[in-house]
C-alpha positions as CSV (number, residue, x, y, z in Angstrom):
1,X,6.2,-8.5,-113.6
2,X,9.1,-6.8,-115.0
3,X,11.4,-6.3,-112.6
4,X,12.4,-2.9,-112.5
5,X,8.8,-1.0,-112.8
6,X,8.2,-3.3,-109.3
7,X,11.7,-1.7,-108.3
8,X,10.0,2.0,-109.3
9,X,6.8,1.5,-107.7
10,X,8.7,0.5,-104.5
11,X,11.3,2.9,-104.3
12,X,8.2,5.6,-104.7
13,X,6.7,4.6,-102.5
14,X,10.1,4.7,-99.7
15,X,10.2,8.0,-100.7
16,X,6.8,9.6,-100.8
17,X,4.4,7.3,-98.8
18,X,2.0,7.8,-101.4
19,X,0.2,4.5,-102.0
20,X,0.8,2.8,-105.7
21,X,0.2,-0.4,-106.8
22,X,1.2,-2.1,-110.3
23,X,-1.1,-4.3,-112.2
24,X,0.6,-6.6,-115.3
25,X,-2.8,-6.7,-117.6
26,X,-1.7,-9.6,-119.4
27,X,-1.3,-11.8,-116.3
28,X,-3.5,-10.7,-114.4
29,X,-0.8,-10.2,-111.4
30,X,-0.4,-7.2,-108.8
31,X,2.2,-5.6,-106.6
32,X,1.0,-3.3,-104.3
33,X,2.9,-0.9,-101.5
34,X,2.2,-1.3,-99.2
35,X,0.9,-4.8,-99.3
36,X,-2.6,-4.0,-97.5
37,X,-4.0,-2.3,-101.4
38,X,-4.3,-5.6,-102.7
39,X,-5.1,-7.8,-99.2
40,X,-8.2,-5.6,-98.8
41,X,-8.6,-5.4,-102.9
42,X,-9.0,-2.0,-102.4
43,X,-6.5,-1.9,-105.9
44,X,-8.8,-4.2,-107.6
45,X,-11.8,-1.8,-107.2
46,X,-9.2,1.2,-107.9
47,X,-8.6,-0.3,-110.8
48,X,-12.6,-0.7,-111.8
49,X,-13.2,2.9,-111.1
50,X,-10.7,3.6,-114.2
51,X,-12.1,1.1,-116.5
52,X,-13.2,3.8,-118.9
53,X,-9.4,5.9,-118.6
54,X,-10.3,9.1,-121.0
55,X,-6.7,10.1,-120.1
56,X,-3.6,9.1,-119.5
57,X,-2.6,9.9,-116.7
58,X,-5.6,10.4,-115.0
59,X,-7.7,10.5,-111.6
60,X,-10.6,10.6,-109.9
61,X,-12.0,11.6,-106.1
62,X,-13.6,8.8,-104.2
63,X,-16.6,9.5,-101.7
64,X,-14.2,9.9,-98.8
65,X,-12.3,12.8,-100.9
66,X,-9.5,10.3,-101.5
67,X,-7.5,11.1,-104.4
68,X,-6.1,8.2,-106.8
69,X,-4.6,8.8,-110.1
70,X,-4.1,6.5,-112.9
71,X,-0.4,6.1,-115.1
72,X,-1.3,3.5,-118.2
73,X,2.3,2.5,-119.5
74,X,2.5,3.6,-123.9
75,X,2.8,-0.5,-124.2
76,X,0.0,-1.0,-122.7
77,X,1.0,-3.6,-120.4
78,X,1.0,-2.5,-117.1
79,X,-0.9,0.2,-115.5
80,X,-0.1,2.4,-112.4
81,X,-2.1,3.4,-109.7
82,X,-1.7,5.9,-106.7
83,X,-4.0,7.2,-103.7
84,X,-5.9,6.9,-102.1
85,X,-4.0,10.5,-101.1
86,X,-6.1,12.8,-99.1
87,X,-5.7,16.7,-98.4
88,X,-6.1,16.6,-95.0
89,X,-5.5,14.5,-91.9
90,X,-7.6,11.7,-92.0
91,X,-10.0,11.5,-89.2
92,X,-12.5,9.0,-87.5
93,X,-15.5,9.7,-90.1
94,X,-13.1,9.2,-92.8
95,X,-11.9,5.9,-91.9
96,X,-15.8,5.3,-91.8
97,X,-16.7,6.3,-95.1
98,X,-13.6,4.6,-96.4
99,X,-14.1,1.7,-95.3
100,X,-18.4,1.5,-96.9
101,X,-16.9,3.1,-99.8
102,X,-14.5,0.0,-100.4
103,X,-16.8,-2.5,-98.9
104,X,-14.1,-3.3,-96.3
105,X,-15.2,-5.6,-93.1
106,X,-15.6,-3.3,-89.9
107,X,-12.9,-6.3,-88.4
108,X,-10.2,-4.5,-90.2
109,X,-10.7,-1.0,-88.8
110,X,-7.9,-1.0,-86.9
111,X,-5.8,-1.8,-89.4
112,X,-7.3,0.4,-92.0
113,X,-7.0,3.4,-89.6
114,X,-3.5,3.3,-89.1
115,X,-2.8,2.8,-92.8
116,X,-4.2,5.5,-93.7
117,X,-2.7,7.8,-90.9
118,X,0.1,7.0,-92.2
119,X,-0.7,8.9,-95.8
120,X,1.0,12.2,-95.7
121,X,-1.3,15.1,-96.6
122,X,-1.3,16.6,-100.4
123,X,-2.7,19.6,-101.7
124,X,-4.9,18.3,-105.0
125,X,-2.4,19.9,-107.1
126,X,0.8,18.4,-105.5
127,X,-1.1,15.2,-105.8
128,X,-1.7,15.9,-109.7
129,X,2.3,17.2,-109.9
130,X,2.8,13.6,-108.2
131,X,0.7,11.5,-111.1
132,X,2.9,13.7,-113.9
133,X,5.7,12.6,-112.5
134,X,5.5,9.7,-112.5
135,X,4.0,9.6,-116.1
136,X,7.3,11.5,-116.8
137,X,9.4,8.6,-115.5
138,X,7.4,5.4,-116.8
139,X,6.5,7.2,-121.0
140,X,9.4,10.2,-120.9
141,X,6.4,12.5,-121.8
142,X,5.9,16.0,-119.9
143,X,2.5,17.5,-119.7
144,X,1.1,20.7,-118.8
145,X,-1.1,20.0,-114.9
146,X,-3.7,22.8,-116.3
147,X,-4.0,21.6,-119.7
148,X,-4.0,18.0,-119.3
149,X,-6.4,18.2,-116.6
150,X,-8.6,21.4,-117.4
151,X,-7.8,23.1,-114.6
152,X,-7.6,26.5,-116.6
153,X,-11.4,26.0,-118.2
154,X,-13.1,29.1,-118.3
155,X,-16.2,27.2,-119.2
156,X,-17.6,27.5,-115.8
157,X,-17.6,31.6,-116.5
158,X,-20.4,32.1,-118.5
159,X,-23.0,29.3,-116.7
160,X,-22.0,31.6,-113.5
161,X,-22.7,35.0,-114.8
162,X,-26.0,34.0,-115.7
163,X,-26.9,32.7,-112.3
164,X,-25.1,36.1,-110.9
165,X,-27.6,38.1,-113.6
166,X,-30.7,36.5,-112.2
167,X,-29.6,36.5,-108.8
168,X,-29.2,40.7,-109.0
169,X,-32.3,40.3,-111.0
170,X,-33.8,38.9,-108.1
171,X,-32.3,41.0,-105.4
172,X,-33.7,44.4,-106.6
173,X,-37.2,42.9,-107.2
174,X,-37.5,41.3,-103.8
175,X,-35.4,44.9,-102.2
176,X,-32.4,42.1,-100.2
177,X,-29.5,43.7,-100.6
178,X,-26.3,42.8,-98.6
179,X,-25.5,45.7,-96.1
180,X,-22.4,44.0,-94.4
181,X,-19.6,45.6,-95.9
182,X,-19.5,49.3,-94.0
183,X,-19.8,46.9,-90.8
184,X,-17.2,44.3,-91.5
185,X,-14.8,47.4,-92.4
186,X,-14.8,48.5,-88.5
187,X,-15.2,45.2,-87.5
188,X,-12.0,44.3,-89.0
189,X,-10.6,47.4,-88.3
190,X,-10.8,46.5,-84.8
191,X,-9.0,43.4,-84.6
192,X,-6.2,45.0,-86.7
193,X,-5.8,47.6,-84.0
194,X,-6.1,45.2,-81.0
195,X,-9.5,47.8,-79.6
196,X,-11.3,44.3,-78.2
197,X,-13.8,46.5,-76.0
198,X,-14.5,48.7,-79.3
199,X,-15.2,45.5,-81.6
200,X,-17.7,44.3,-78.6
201,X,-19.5,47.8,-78.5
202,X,-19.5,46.9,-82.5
203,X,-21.1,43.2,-81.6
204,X,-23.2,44.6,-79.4
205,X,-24.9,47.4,-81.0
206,X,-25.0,45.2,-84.7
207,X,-28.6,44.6,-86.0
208,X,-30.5,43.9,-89.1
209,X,-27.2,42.7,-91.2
210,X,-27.8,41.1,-94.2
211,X,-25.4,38.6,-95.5
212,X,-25.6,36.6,-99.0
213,X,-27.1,32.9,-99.1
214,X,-24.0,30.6,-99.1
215,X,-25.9,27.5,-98.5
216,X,-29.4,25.7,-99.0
217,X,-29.3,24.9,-95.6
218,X,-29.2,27.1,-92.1
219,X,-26.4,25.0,-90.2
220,X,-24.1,25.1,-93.7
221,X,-24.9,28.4,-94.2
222,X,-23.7,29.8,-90.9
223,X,-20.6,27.5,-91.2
224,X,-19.7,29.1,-94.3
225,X,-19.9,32.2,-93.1
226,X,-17.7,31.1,-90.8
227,X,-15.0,30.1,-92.5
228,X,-15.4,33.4,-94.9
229,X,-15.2,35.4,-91.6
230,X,-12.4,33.5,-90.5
231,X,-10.1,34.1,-93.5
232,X,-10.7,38.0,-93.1
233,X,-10.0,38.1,-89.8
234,X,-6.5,36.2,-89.6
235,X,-5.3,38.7,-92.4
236,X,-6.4,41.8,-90.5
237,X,-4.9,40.0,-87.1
238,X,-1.2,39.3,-89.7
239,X,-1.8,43.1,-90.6
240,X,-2.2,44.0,-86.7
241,X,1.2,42.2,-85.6
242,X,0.2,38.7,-85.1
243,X,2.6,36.2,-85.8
244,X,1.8,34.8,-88.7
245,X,1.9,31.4,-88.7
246,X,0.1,31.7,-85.1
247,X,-2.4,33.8,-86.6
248,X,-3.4,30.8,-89.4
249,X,-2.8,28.1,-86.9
250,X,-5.2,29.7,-84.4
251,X,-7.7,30.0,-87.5
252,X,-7.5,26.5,-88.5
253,X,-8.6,24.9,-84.7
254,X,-11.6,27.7,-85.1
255,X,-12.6,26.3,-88.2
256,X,-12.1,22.8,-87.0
257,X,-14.5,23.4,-84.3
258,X,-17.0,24.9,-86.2
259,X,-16.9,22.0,-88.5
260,X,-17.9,19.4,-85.7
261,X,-20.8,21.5,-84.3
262,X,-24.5,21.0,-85.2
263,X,-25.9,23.7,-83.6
264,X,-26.1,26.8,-85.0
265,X,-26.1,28.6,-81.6
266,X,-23.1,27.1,-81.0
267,X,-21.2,28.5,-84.2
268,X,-22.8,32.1,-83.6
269,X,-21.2,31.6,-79.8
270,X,-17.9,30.5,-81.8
271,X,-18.1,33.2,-84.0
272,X,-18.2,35.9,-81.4
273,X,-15.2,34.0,-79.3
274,X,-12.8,33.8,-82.3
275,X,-13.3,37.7,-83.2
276,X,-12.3,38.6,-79.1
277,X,-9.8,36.0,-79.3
278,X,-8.0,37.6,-82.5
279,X,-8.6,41.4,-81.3
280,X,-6.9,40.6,-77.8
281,X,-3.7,38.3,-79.1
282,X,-3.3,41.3,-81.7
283,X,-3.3,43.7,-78.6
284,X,-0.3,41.7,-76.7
285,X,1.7,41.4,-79.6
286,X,1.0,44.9,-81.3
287,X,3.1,46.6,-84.0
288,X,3.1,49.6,-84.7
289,X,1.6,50.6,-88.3
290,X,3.3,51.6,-91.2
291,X,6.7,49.5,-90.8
292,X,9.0,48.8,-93.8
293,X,8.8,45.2,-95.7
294,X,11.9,44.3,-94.4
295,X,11.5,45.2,-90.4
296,X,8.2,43.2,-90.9
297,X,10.4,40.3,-91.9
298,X,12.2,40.4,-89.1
299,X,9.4,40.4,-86.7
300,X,7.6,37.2,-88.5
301,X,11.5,35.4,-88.5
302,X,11.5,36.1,-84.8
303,X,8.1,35.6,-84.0
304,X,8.1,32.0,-86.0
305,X,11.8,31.1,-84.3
306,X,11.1,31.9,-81.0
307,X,11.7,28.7,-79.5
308,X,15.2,28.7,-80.7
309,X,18.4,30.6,-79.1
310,X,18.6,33.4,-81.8
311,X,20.3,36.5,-81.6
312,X,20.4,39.7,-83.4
313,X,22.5,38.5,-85.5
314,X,20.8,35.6,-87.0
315,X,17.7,38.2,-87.8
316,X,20.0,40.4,-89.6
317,X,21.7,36.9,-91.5
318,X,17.9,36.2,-92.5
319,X,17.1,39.4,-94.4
320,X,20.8,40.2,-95.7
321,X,21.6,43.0,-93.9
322,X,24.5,44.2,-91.1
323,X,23.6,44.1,-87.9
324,X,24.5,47.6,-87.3
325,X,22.1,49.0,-89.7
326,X,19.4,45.9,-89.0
327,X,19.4,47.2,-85.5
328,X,19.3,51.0,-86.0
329,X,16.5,50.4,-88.6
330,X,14.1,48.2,-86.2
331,X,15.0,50.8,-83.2
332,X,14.3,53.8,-85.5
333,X,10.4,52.4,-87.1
334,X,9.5,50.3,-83.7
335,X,11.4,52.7,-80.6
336,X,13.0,49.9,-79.4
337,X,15.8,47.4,-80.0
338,X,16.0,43.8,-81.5
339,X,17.2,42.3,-78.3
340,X,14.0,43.6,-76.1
341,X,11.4,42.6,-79.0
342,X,12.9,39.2,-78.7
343,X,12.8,39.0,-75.0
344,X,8.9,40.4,-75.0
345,X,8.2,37.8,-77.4
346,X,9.4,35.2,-75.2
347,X,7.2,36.3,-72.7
348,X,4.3,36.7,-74.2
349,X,4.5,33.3,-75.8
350,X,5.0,31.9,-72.1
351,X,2.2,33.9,-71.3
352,X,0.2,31.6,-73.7
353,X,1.8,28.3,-72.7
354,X,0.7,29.3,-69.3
355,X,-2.5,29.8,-70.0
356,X,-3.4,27.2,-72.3
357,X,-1.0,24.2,-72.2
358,X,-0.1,22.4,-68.9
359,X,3.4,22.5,-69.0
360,X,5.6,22.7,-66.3
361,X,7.9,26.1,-65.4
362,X,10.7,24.6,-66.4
363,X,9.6,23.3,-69.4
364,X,8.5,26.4,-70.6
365,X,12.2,27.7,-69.8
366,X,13.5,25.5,-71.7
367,X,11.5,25.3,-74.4
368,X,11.6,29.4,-75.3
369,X,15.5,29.1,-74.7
370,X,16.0,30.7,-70.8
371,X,19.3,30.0,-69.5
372,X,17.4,28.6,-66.2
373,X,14.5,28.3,-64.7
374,X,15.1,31.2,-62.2
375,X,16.0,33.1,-65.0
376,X,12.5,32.9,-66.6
377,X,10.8,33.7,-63.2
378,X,12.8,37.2,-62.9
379,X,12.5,38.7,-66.1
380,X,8.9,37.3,-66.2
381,X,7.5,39.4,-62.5
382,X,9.8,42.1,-63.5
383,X,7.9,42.6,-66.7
384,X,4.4,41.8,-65.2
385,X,4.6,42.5,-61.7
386,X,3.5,38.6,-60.6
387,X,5.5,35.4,-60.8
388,X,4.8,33.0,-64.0
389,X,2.9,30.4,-61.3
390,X,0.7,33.5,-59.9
391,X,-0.1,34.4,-63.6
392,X,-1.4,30.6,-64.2
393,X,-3.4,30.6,-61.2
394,X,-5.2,34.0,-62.4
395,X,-5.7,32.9,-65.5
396,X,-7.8,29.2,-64.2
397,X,-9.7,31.7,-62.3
398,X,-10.6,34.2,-64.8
């Protein structure tokens, strides 16, 4: 195998943990990285699935939604493999379907499951940025991701519209019309203001809604409204105040659970959980309306940094502007200073940790920056009127 494509192939994978393996067609001979592609022939049966290559590069998605792409070099000699890649962490049921997909003996679990935890998470497109790159490097040949892969066909448009025209077609002659949207418009203007008990007079008082049909099935179909309601209601909670990257976090472990369920009751319980969840953490942390691009910055820099010793003047560093106007600014849209949003976000996130994570007082101290431990405790019963222990013991019993 020529020495410095094995070199390549080895030094991308170092870089990018993205499995690739190199197969010499003449000889016959492979070098995989790691090692285990070609031990569990896993490459070999890659390397089957692109007998028929229509492209160069190219790729395919395996049953587990493993990606693997395909570089042939313009010699024709060797031919470059990568994956499998998959978007998200890999869990127990994908080790599972990996393993029948790729024949694999259930004694090598183990070994397979930690190989593949190992595999960063791509986005498809990062992965396809990935295979043209290294096209790039072994044929000195650029391509275009959405040409070369179709990924800007419009072909799909026309097929759709018809289904859309029968569909309507359909609607008007059997009288089901969706009646949602007037509904979802206070519902989501309730988590954006924080008014938890109006959105539960909302709840309670909804009847006879009509949503579309998502799915052919009742469990999929309430899942996907799920995850439709989910995505509407961590934008309105972003709008509200919410930290951002809280606000999306919090929406992935909903979405997560409502994945694993198989009982529909269950995801209409969930449903009515996450909504009260959003409303009330968009009530601790509210904003006022109407603020300025840039003092919405700053809250999202210090919201997403809160866990580290800034200061006023690292907010005003992040958005490019002197701390003397920064601070006149934030005190002028909000009605209060930089230094006091910080210190109520520190609370409020300890708030949190107190209620859900099992960390001790003084980790929480140190963890949102406190000088001490004591320190922590006085600002925290001065602000809430009970100690940070007190507030933990309420919340268990709640």
């Amino acid at each position: 195998m020529k020495a410095d494509l094995k070199s390549f192939c080895q030094f991308f994978y170092i870089s990018t943990a993205i499995p690739v393996s190199c197969y010499h067609i003449p000889s016959g001979s492979c070098t995989s990285f790691p090692a285990i592609l070609s031990e569990q022939s896993i490459f070999k049966n890659t390397l089957h699935e692109f007998a028929d290559l229509k492209k160069n590069p190219d790729y395919f998605i395996s049953r587990s939604f493993s990606y693997f792409g395909c570089v042939r070099t313009d010699s024709g000699e060797y031919i470059i493999t990568l994956g499998p890649v998959f978007s998200t962490p890999v869990s127990d049921h994908t080790v599972h379907t990996f393993m029948q997909e790729w024949a694999i003996s259930p004694d090598s679990r183990e070994e397979i499951s930690r190989f593949l935890s190992l595999i960063p998470s791509f986005s498809f497109e990062r992965f396809l940025y990935a295979l043209a790159f290294v096209h790039l490097c072994l044929n000195q040949e650029t391509i275009d991701i959405e040409e070369h892969f179709n990924l800007n066909d419009t072909g799909s448009i026309h097929k759709l519209s018809s289904l859309h025209t029968d569909q309507v077609i359909h609607a008007k002659e059997s009288q089901h019309v969706h009646n949602t949207y007037q509904f979802e418009r206070r519902m989501l203007h309730c988590v954006q203001e924080g008014k938890s008990d109006g959105l539960k007079d909302l709840l309670n008082s909804s009847s006879d809604l009509s949503a579309g049909v998502l799915a052919d099935n009742s469990l999929r179909q309430e899942k996907n409204l799920f995850i439709s309601l989910a995505a509407l209601v961590t934008r309105s909670a972003i709008a509200g105040g919410m930290d951002m990257e809280q606000a999306y976090l919090l929406a992935d472990v909903y979405i997560q659970e409502c994945e694993r369920s198989h009982d529909v009751g269950h995801i209409s319980s969930l449903t009515y959980s996450m909504l009260i969840d959003f409303t009330e953490r968009v009530s601790q942390a509210k904003i006022p309306q109407g603020m300025s691009p840039e003092i919405f910055e700053c809250v999202q820099f210090i919201s997403q940094h809160i866990n580290e010793p800034i200061q006023v003047g690292d907010v005003a560093e992040h958005v490019g502007r002197s701390r003397s106007y920064l601070t006149s600014r934030f005190k002028k849209e909000l009605g209060f200073d930089i230094s006091s949003f910080i210190m109520r976000r520190r609370l409020e996130e300890a708030k949190s940790l107190l209620t859900y994570s099992d960390k001790s007082l003084s980790e929480i101290s140190s963890y949102l920056c406190f000088s001490s431990q004591s320190y922590f405790q006085n600002v925290f019963k001065k602000k809430y009127g009970i100690t940070p222990n007190q507030y933990r013991i309420n919340t268990q019993k709640a």
